[in-house]
C-alpha positions as a Markdown table, in Angstrom:
| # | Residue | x | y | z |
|---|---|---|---|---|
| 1 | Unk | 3.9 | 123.6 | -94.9 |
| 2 | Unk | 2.5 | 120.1 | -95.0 |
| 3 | Unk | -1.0 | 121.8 | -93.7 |
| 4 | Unk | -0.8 | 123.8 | -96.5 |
| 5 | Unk | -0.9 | 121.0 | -98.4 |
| 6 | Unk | -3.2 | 119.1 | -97.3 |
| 7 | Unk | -5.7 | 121.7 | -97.1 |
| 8 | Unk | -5.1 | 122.5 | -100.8 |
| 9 | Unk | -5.5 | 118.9 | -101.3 |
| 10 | Unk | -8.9 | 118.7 | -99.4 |
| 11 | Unk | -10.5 | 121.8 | -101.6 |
| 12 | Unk | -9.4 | 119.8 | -104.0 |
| 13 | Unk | -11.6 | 116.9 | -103.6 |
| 14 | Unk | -15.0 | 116.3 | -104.0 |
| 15 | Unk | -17.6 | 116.7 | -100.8 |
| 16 | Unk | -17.9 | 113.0 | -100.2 |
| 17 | Unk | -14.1 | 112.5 | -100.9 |
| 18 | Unk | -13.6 | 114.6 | -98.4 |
| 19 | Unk | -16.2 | 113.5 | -96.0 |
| 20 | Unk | -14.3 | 109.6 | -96.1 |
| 21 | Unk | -10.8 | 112.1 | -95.4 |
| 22 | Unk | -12.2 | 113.7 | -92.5 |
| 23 | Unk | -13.7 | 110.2 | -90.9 |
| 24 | Unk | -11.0 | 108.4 | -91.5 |
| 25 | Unk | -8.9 | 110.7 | -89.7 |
| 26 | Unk | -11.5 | 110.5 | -86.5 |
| 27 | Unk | -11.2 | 106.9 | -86.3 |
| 28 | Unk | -7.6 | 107.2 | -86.6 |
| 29 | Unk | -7.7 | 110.1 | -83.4 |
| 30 | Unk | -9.9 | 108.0 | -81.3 |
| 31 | Unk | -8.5 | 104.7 | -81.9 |
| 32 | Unk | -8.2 | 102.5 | -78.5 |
| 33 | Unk | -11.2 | 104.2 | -77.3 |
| 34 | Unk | -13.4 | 101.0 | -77.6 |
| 35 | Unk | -10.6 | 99.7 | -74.9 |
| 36 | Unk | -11.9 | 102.1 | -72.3 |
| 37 | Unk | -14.7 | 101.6 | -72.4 |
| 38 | Unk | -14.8 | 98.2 | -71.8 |
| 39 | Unk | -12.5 | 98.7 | -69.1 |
| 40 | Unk | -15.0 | 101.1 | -67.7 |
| 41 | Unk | -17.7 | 98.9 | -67.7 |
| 42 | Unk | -15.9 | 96.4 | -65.9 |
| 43 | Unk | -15.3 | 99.3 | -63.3 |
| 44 | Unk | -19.0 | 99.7 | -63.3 |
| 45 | Unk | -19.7 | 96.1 | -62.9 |
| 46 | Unk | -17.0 | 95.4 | -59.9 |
| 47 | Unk | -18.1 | 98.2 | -58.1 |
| 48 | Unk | -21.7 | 97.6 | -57.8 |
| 49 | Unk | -21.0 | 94.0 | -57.1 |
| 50 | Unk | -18.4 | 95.0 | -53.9 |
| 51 | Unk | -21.0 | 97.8 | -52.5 |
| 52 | Unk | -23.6 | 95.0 | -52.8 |
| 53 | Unk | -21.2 | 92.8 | -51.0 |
| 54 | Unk | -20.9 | 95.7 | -48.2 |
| 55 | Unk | -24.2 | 96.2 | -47.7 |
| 56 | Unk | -25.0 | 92.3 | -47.1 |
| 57 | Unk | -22.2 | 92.7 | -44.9 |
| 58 | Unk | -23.8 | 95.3 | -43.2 |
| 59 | Unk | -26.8 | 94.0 | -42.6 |
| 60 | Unk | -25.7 | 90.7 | -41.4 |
| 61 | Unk | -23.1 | 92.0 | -38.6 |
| 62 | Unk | -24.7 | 95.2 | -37.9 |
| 63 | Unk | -28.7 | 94.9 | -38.2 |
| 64 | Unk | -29.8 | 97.6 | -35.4 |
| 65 | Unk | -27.7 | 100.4 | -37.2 |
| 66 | Unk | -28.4 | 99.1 | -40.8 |
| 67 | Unk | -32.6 | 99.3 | -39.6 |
| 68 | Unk | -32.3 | 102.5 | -39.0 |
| 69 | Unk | -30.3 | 104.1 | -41.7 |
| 70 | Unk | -33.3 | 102.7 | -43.8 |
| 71 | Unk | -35.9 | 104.3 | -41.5 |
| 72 | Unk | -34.2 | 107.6 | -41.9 |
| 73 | Unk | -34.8 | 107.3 | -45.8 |
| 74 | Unk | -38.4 | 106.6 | -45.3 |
């Protein structure tokens, strides 16, 4: 019933009334969002900063093996 409502209210209004409706309620559905993705960029970051970590690792304890790994890229 309240969709009903609503709907009427939103024919109601004028295009850019409705337009503010409609983007108001997106922000209101994604809200928390700009969270995540911060947290995912500080995924990102810790991630690229441990497997740069391994490789110097790697290539410290284990040169022979590390050598050729690269060769087989070439």
């Amino acid at each position: 019933m309240a969709d009903l409502h609503a709907q009427e209210d939103l024919s109601k209004m004028s295009y850019r009334e409705n337009w503010k409706v409609q983007h108001e309620k997106l922000h209101v559905k994604h809200r928390g969002h700009e969270a995540m993705h911060a947290e995912m960029v500080l995924i990102l970051i810790a991630t690229l900063v441990v497997a740069q970590i391994v490789l110097v690792q790697w290539k410290q304890r284990h040169c022979r093996s590390y050598t050729v790994s690269l060769r087989r890229t070439d």
